[in-house]
C-alpha positions as CSV (number, residue, x, y, z in Angstrom):
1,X,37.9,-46.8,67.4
2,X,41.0,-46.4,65.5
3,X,38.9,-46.6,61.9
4,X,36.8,-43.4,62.5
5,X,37.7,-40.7,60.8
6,X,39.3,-37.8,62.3
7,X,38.3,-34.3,61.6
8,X,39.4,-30.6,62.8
9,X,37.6,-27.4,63.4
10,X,39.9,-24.1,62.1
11,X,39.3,-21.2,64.4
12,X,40.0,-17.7,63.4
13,X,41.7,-15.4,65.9
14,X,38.9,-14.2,66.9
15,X,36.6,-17.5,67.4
16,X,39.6,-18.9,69.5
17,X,39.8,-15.8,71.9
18,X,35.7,-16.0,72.6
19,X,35.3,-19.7,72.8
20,X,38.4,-19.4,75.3
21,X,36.5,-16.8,77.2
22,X,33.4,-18.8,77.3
23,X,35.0,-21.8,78.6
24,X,36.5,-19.8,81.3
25,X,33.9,-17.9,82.4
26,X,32.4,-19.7,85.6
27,X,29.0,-17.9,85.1
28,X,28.3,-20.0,81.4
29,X,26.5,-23.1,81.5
30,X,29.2,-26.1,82.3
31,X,28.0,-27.7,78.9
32,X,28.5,-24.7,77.0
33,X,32.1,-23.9,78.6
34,X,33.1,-27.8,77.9
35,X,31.9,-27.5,74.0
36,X,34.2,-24.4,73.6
37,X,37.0,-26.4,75.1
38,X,35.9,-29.4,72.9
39,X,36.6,-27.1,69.6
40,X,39.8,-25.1,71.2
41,X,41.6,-28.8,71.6
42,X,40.2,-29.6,68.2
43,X,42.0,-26.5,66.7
44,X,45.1,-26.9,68.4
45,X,45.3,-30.8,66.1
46,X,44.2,-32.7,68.9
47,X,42.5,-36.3,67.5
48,X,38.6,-36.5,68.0
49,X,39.5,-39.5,70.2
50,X,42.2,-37.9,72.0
51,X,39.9,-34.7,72.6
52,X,37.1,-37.6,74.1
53,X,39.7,-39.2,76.0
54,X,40.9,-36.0,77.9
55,X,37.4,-34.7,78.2
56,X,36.3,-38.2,79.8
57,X,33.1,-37.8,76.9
58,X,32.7,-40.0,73.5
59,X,33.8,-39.6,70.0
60,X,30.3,-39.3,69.2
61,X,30.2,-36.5,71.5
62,X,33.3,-34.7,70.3
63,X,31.3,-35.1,66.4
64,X,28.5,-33.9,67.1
65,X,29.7,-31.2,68.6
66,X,31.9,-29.8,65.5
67,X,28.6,-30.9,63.6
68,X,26.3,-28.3,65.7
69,X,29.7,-25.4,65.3
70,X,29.8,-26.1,61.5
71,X,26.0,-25.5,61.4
72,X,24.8,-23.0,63.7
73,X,28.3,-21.2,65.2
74,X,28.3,-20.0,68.7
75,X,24.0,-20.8,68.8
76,X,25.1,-24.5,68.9
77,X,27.0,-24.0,71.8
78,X,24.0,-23.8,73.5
79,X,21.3,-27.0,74.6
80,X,18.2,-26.7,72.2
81,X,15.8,-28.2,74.6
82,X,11.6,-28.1,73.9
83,X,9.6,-27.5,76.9
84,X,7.2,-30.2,77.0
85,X,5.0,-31.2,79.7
86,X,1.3,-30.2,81.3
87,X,0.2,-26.6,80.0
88,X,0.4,-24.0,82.8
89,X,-2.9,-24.4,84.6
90,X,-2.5,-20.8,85.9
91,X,-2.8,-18.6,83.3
92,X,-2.6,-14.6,83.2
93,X,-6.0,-14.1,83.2
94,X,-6.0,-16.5,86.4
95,X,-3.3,-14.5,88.0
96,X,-5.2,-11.2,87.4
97,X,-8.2,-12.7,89.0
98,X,-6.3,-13.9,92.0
99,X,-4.7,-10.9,92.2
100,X,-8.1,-9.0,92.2
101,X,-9.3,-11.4,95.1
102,X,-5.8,-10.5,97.1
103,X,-6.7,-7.1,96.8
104,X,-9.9,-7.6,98.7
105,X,-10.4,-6.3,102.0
106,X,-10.6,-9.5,103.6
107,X,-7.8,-12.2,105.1
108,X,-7.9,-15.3,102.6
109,X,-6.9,-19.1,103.1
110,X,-5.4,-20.6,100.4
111,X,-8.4,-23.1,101.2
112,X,-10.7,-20.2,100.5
113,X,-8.6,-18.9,97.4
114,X,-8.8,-22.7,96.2
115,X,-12.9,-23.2,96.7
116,X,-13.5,-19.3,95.3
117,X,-11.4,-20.4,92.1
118,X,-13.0,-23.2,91.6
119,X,-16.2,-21.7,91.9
120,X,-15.7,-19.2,89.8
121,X,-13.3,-20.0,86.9
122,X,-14.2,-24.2,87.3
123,X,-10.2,-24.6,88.1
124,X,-9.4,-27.0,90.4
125,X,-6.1,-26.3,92.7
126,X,-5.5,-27.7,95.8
127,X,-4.2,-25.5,98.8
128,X,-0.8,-26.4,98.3
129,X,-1.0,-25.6,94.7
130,X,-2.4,-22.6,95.5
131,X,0.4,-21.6,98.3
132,X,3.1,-22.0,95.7
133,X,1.6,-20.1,92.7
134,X,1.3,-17.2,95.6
135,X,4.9,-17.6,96.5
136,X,5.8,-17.6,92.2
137,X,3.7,-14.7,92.1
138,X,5.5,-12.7,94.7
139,X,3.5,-12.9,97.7
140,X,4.6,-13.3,101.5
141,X,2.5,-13.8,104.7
142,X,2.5,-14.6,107.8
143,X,0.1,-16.7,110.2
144,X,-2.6,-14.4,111.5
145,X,-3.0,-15.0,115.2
146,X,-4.7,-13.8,118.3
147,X,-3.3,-14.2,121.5
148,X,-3.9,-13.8,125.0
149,X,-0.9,-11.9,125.5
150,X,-0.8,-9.7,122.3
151,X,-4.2,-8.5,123.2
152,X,-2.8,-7.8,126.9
153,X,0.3,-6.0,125.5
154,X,-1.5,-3.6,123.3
155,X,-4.3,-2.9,125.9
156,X,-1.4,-1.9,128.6
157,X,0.1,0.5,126.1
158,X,-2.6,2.5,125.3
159,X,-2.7,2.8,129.6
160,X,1.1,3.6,129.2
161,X,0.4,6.5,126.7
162,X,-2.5,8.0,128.2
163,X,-0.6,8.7,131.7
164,X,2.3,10.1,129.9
165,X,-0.2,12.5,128.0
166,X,-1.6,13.2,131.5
């Protein structure tokens, strides 16, 4: 370690007071907050080991980090990360349609939601799938139940009010 080569990032005023409010700031990103701390201790002459020392991170960390200031500024602060993964299998023209179905004048399961969908559009989602998409969407429910003794409490009501109208 003591052969690499050590390197400093010069800060204007200005740079030193933001990246000091950044890494401050409790609402930024901890990885953002410890990069503007890695370049702060950087322009105050601290070593690139040093700074990976104190920072409990690696020299390689502390070098790419001045590599990512010296090429993008305060953009390289940030993680450049590329969503990968399965494509969204509900699309907007899916949502609309489910919407469409929601707006029905009917109760749905997300069972029926699930067989109508995959009827209709050839998507397959299970319940479940379905349940959470609803919930992403914006949509609450609650179990639809009949009971004894909600049908008993409304039908003694409506005695209750027609003898005070008497």
């Amino acid at each position: 370690m003591a052969n690499q080569p050590n390197r400093f990032i010069r800060l204007s005023p200005e740079e030193n007071k933001r990246l000091r409010e950044l890494e401050q700031n409790p609402h930024i990103h901890p990885k953002v907050r410890l990069r503007a701390q890695i370049l702060r201790l950087s322009h105050e002459e601290m070593s690139m080991q040093g700074i990976g020392q104190y920072i409990g991170k690696s020299y390689d960390t502390v070098s790419t980090t001045f590599a990512r200031w010296e090429k993008e500024g305060y953009a390289g602060l940030a993680d450049h990360y590329e969503q990968h993964g399965q494509e969204a299998i509900i699309t907007r023209e899916l949502q609309g349609f489910i919407r469409e179905k929601l707006a029905e004048a009917r109760t749905w399961t997300c069972e029926q939601l699930s067989e109508d969908i995959f009827e209709s559009r050839g998507v397959k989602l299970g319940p479940e799938g379905i349940r959470l998409r609803l919930k992403e969407m914006g949509y609450s429910w609650k179990k639809g139940r009949f009971t004894l003794q909600n049908a008993l409490a409304k039908k003694t009501s409506s005695i209750t009010k027609q003898r005070w109208k008497r």
